[in-house]
N, C-alpha and C positions, 0 to 999 in steps of 0.2 A: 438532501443537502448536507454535506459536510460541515460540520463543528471549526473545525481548523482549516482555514481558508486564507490565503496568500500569506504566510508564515515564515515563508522562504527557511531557505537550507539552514544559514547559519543559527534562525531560531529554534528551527527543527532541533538541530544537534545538542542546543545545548539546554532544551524542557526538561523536565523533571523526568523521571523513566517513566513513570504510571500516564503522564500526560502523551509521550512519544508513543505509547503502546497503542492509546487510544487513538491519535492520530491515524497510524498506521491500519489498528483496526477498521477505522473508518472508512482504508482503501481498498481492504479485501476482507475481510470479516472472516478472519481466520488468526487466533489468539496465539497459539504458535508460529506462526508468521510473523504478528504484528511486535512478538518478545524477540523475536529472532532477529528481527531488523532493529527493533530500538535497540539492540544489546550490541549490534555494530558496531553505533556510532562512534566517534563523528565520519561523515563522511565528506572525503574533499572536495567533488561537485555530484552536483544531479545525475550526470551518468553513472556514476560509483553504487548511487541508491540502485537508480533502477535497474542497473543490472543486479546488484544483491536481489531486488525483490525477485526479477526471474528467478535466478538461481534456486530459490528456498519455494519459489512456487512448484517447481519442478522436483522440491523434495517432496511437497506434499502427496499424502496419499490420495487414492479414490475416492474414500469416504470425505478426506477433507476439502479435496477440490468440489465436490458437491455441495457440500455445506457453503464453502464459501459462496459458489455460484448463489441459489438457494439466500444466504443471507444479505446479498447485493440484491435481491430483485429483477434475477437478470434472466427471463423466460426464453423459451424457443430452442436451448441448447442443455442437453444432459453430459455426465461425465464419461457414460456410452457412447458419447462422440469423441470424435478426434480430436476435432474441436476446441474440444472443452478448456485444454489450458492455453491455449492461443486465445481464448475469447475473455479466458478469465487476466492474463497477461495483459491484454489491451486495455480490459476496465482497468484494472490496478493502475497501468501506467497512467492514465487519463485522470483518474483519483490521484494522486500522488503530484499528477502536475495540478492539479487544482489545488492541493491543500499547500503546496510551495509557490504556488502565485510566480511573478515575475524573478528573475535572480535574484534582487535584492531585495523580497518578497517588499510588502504593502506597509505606508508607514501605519506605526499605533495611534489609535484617537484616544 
């Protein structure tokens, strides 16, 4: 379960850095990713993120696309597959849309 959950964009953008990293962490568990995107910000909608996140997924290396896998919990698929960063691209996305909830993410209680 994610920590940051329905947050939406605009709150994303404007967390503190160390909280954005961890967010981010949260959706692919890779520490240079998760500084790399919060170091974007802000971004002007949700497509802008996610394609940042491909983009810097497809920087990472081998070793680090397996760890990330590996640190998601995400069995059945190694970074000796093809695979591997399509499969790790769709968890992200999928995290990423959970932790930004609705566009104008969830009110605060």
């Amino acid at each position: 379960m994610l920590m940051h959950q329905g947050i939406g964009l605009d709150r994303f953008n404007t967390l503190p850095h160390g909280r954005a990293v961890h967010a981010m962490f949260e959706c692919c568990g890779n520490v240079t990713w998760a500084v790399t995107l919060a170091d974007a910000r802000p971004y002007p909608d949700r497509d802008a993120l996610l394609a940042k996140a491909d983009v810097e997924l497809l920087a990472l290396s081998t070793a680090d696309l397996e760890w990330a896998l590996e640190s998601i919990v995400h069995e059945g698929i190694s970074c000796g597959d093809p695979r591997c960063a399509a499969e790790l691209s769709r968890i992200t996305k999928e995290r990423i849309s959970t932790m930004l909830g609705p566009p104008e993410g969830y009110p605060e209680y």
